[in-house]
Steps between C-alpha positions, in 0.01 A plus 500: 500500500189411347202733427182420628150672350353707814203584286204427673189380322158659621240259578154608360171489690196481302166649642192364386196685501352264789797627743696233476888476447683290223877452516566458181909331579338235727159485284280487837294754663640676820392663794621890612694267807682351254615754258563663803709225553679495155571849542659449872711225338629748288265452124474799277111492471304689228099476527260553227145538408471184237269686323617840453876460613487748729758522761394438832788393675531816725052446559629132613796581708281752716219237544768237638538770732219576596440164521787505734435757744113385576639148654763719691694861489830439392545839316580839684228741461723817390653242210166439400428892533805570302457304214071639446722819498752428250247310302304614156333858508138490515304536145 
């Protein structure tokens, strides 16, 4: 029985200063729909600022989101509720 590498490789997102998104696997820009997209089909995504490699996948993630819910509700309000409550304590 053969072995097979699970591993899978993250796909990095580059933000520019201007807003937009560069994936840097597929060198094109992207929209949030479609990383929303690669992430629904299962990619390991990792977003960063280009210039200061800051990590802002978790920034990202809630925009596609947000995103989300304005064109329609599809999230329950007390899961939204529970995760601002579980979420970073205020500085």
């Amino acid at each position: 029985m053969a072995l097979h590498d699970t591993r899978m490789t993250t796909r990095t997102i580059k933000r520019y200063s201007n807003r937009k998104l560069y994936d840097t696997q597929d060198s094109h820009y992207v929209t949030l729909q479609q990383i929303a997209g690669l992430i629904r089909n299962g990619d390991e995504i990792k977003v960063i600022d280009k210039n200061t490699q800051q990590d802002l996948t978790a920034a990202t993630m809630a925009q596609i989101i947000f995103e989300e819910e304005k064109r329609g509700p599809r999230l329950p309000v007390e899961g939204l509720r529970r995760i601002i409550r579980s979420g970073l304590p205020a500085h």
